[in-house]
N, CA, C and O of each residue as an XYZ file, in Angstrom:
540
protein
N       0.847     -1.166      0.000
C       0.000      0.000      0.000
C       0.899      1.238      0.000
O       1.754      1.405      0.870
N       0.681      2.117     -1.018
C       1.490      3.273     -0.907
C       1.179      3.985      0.513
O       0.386      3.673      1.401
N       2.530      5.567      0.347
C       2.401      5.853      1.935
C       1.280      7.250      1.757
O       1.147      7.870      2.813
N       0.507      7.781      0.614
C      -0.626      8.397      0.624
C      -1.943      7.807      0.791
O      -2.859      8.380      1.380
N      -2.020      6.766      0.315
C      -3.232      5.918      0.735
C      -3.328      5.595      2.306
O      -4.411      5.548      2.889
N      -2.024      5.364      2.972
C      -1.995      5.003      4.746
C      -2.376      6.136      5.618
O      -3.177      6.128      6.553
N      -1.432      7.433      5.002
C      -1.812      8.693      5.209
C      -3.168      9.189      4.971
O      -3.574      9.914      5.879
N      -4.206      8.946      3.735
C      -5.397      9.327      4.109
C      -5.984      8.550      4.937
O      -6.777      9.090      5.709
N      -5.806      7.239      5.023
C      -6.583      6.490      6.154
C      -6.316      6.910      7.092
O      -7.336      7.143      7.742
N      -5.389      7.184      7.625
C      -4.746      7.781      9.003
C      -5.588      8.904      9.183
O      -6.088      9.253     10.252
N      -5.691      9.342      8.304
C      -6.357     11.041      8.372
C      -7.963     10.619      8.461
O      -8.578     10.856      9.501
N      -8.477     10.119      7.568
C      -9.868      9.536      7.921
C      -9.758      8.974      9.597
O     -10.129      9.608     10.585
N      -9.292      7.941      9.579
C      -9.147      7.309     11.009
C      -9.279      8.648     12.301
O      -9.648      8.431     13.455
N      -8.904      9.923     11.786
C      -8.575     10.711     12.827
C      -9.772     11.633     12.572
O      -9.877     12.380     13.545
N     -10.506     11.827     11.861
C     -11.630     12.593     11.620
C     -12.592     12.125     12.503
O     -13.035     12.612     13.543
N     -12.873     10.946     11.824
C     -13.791      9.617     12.427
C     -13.570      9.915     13.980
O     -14.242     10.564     14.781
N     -12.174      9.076     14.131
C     -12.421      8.946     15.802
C     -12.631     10.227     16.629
O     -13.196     10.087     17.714
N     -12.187     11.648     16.194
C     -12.568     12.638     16.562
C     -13.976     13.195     16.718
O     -14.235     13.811     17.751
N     -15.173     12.987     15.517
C     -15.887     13.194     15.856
C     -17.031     12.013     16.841
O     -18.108     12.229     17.397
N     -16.246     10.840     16.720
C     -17.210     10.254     17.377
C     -17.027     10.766     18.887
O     -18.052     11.077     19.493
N     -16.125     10.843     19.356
C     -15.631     11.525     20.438
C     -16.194     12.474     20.810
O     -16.885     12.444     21.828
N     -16.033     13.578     20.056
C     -16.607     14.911     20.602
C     -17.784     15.277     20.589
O     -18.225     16.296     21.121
N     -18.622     14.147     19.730
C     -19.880     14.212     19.731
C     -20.516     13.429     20.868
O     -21.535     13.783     21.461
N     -19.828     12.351     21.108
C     -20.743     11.869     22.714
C     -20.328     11.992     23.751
O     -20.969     11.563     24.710
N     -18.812     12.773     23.952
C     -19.075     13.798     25.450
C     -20.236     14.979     25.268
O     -20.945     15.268     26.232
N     -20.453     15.888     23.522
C     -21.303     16.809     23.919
C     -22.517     16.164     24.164
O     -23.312     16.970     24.648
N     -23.018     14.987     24.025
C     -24.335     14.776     23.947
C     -24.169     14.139     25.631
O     -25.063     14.586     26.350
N     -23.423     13.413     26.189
C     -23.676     13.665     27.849
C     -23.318     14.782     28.202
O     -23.282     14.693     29.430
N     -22.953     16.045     27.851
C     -22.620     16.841     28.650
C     -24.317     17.799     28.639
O     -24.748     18.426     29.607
N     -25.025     17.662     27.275
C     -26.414     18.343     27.446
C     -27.525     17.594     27.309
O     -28.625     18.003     26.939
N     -27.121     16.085     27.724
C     -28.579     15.247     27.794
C     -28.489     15.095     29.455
O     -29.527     15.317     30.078
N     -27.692     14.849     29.947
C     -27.219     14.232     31.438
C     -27.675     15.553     31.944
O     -27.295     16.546     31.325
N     -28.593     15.730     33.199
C     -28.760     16.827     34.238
C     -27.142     17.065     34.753
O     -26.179     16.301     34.676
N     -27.216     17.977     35.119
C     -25.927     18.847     36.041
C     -26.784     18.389     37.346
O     -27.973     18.671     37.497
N     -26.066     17.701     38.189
C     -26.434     17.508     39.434
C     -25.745     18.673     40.579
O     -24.843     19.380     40.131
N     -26.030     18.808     41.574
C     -25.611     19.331     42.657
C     -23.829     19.242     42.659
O     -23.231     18.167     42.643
N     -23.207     20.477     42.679
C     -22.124     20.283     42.628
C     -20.771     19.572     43.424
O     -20.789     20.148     44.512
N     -19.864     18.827     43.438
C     -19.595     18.510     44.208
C     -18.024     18.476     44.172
O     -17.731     17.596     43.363
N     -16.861     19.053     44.698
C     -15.672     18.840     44.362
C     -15.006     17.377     44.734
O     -13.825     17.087     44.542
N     -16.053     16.481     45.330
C     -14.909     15.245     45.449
C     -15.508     14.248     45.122
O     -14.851     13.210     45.045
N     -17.224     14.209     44.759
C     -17.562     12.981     44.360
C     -18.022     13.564     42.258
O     -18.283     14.664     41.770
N     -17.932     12.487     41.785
C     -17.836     12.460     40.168
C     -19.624     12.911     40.067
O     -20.549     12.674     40.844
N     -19.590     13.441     39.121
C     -20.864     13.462     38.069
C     -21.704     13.501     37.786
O     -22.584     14.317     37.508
N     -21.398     11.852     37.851
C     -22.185     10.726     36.936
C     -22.223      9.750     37.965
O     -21.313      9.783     38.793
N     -23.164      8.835     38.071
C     -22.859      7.766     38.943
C     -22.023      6.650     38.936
O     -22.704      5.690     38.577
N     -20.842      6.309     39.167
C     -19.986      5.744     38.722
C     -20.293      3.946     39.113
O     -19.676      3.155     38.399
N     -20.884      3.565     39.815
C     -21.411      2.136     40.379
C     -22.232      1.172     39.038
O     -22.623      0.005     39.010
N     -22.253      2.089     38.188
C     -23.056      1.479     37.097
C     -21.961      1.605     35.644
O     -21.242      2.601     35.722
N     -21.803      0.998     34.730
C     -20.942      1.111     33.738
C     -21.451      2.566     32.457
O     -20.906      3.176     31.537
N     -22.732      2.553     33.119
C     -23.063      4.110     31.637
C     -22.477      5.111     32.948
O     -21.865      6.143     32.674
N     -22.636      4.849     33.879
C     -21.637      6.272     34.249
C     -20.214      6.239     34.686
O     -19.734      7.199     35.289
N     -19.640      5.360     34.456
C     -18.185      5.581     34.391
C     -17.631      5.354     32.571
O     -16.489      5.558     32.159
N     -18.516      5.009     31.958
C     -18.571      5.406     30.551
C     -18.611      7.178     30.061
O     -17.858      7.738     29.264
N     -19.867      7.825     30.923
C     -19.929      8.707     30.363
C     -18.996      9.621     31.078
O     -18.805     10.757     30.645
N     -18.351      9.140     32.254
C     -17.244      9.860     33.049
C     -15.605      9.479     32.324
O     -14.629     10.109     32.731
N     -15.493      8.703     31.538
C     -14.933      8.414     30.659
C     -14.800      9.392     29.342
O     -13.731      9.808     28.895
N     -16.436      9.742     28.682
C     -16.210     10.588     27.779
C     -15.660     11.694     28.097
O     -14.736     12.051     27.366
N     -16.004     12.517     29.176
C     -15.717     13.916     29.601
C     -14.361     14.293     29.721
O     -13.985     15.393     29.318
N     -13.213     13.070     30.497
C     -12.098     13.382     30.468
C     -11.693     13.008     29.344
O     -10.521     13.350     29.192
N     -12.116     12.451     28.454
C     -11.372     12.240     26.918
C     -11.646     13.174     25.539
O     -11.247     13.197     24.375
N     -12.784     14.096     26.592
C     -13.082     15.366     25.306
C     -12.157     15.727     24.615
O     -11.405     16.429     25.291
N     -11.687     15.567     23.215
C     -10.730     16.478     22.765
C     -11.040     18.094     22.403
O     -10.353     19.033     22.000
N     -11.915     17.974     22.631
C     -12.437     20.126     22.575
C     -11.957     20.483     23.474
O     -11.786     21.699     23.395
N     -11.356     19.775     25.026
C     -10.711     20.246     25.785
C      -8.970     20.698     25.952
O      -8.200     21.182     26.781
N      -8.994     19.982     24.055
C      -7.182     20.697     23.803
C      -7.082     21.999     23.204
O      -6.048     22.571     22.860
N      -8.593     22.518     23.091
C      -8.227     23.481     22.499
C      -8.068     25.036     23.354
O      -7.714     26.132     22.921
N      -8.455     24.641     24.621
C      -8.467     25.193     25.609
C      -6.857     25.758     25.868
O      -5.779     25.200     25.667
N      -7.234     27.279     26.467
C      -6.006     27.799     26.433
C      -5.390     27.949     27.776
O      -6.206     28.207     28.661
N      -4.190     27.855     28.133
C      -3.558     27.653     29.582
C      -4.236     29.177     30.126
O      -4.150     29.103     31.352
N      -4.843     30.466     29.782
C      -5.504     30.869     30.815
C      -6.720     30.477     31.043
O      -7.211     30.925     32.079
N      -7.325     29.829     30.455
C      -8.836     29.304     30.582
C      -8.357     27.902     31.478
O      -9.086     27.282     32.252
N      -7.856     27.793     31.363
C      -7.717     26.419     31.907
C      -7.162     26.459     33.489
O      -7.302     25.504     34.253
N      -6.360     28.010     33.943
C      -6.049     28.527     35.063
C      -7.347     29.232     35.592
O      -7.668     29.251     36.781
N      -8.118     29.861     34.479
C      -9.123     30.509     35.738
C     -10.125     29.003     35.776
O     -10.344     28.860     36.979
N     -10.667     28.096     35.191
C     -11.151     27.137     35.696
C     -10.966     26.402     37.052
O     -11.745     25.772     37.767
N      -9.337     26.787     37.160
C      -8.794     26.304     38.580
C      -9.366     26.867     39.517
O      -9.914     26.469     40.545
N      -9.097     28.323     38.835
C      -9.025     29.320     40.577
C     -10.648     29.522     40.163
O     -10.486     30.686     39.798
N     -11.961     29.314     39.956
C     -13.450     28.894     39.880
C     -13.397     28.023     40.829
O     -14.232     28.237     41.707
N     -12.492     26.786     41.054
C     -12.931     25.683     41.568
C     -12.447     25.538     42.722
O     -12.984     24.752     43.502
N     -11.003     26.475     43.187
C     -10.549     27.031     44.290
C     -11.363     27.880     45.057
O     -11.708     27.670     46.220
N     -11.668     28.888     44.332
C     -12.835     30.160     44.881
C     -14.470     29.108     45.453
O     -15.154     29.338     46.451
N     -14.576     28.538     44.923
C     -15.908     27.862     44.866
C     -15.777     26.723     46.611
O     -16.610     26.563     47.504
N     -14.716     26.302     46.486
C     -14.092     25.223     47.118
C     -13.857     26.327     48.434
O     -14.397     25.942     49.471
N     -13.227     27.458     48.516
C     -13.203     28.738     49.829
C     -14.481     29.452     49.937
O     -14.562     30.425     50.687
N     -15.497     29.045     49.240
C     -16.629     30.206     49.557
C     -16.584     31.423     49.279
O     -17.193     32.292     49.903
N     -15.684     31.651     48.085
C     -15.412     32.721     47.510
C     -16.597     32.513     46.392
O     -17.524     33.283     46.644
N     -16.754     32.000     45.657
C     -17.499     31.645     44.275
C     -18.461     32.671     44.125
O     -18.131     33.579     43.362
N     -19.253     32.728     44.511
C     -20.702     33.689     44.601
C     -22.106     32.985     44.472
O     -22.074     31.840     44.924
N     -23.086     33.294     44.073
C     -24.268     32.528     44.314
C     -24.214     32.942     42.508
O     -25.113     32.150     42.226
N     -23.976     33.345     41.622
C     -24.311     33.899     40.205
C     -23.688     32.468     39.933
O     -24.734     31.893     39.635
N     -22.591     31.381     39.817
C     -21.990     30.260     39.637
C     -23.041     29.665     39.366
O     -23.724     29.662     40.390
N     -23.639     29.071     38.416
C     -24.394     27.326     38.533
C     -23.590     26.125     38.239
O     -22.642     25.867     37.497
N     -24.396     25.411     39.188
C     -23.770     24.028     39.259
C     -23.006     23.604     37.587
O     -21.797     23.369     37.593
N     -23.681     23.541     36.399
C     -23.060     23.293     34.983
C     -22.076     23.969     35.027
O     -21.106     23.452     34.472
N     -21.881     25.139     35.558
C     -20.338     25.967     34.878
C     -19.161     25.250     35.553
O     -18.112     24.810     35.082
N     -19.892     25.273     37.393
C     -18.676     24.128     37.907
C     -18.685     22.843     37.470
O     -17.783     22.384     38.170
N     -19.061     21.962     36.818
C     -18.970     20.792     36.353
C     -18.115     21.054     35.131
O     -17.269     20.187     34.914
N     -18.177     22.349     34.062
C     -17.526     22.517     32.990
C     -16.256     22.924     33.371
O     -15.343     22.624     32.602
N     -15.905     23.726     34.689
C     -14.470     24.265     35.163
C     -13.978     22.951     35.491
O     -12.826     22.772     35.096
N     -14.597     21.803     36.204
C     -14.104     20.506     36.776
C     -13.608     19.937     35.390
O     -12.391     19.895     35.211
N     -14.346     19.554     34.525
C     -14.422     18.767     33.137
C     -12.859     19.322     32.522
O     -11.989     18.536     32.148
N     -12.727     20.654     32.507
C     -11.578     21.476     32.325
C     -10.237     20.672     32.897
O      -9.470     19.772     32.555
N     -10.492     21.690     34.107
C      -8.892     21.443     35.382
C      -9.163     19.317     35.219
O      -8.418     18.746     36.015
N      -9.473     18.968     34.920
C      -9.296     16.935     35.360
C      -8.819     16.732     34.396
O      -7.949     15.864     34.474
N      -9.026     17.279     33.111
C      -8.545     16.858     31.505
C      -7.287     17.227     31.407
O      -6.532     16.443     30.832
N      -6.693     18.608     31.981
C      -5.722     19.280     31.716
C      -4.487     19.804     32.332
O      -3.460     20.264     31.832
N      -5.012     19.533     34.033
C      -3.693     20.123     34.822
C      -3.745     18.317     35.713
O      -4.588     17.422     35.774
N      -1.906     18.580     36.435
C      -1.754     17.147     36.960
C      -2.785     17.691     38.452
O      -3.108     18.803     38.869
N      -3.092     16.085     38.989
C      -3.830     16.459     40.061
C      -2.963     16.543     41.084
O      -3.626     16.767     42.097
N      -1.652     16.467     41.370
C      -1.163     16.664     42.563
C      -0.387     18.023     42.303
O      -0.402     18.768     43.283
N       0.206     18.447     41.326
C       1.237     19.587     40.662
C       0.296     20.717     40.524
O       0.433     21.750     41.179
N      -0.409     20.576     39.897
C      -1.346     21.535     39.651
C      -0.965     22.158     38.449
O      -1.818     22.902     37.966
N       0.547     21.998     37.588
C       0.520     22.157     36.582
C      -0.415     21.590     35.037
O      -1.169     20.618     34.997
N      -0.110     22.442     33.983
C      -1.063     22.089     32.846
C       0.080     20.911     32.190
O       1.270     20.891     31.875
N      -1.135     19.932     32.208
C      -0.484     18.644     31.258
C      -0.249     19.207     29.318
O      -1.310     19.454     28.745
N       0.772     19.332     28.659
C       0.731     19.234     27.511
C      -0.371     18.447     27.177
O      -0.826     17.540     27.874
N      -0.897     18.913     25.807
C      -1.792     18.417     24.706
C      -1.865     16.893     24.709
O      -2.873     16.233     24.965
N      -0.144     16.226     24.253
C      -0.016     15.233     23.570
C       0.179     14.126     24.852
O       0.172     12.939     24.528
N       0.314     14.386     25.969
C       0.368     13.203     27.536
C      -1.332     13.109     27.907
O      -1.717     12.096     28.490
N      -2.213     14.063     27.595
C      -3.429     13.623     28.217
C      -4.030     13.255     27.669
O      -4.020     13.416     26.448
N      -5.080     12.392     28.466
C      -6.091     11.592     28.091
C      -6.636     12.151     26.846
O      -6.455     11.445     25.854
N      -7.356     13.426     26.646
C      -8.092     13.989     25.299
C      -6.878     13.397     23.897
O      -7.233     12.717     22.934
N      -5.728     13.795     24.112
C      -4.822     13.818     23.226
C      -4.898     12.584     22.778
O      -4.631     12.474     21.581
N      -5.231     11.415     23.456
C      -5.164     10.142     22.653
C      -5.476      9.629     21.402
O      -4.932      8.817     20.653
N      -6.304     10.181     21.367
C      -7.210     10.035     19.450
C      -6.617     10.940     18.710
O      -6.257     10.509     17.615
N      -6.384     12.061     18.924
C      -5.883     13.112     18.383
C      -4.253     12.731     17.750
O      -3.888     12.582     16.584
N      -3.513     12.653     18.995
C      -2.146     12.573     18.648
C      -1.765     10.908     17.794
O      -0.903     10.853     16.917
N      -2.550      9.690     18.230
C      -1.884      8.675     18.206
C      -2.783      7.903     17.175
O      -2.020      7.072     16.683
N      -4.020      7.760     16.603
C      -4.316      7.250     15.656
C      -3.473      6.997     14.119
O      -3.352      5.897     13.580
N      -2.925      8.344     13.570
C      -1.761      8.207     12.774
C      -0.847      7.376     12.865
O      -0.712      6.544     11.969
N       0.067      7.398     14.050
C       1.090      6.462     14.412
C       0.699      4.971     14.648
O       1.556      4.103     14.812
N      -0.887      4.675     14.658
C      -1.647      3.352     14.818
C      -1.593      3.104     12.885
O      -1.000      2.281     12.187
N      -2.423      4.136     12.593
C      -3.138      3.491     11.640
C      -1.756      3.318     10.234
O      -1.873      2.531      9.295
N      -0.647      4.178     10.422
C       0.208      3.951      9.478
C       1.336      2.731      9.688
O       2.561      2.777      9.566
N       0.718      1.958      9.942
C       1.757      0.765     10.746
C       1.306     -0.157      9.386
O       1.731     -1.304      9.250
């Protein structure tokens, strides 16, 4: 097989797995209620396999690489402020679930630094399908 034919598959392969992706974190992120917010328990109900599935999609959003290291810092300090009783009552529960969805995809959880693109979870489909599919 020539190496343009592997290359468009690769490239198909990466369309594909991209949108299947980004289309069924958005569809749990606006079919699923926003429950009561919570900084230490998940979501979704995780005791059952559709919700550690759909807690699965959220950290594997790749719309979350496109996110920029200050969006991705004030998501922190939202979830810091929120977490001190700083937050305010104007906050709804969805925005903190979207600042959480953020800071879990993108910064380490003990460092607090931002993970590069190509080490996190989102990045997986993104970065590594090519290097799969041209083998």
């Amino acid at each position: 097989m020539s190496l343009p034919l592997r290359l468009g598959g690769a490239l198909g392969g990466l369309v594909g797995g991209l949108g299947v992706v980004v289309a069924s974190a958005a569809a749990v992120d606006s079919a699923m209620p926003a429950p009561k917010f919570s900084a230490t328990t998940s979501r979704f109900e995780t005791s059952s396999f559709g919700g550690r599935f759909a807690s699965m999609l959220t950290v594997m959003d790749p719309s979350t690489l496109l996110a920029s290291d200050e969006k991705i810092k004030a998501a922190h300090r939202l979830l810091t402020d929120f977490e001190a009783g700083k937050a305010g009552e104007a906050v709804t529960d969805r925005e903190l679930w979207a600042a959480r969805k953020l800071r879990d995809s993108a910064m380490h959880p003990d460092t607090k630094e931002i993970i590069p693109g190509p080490f996190r979870m989102a990045g997986y489909v993104p970065y590594n399908v090519c290097l799969i599919k041209a083998q």
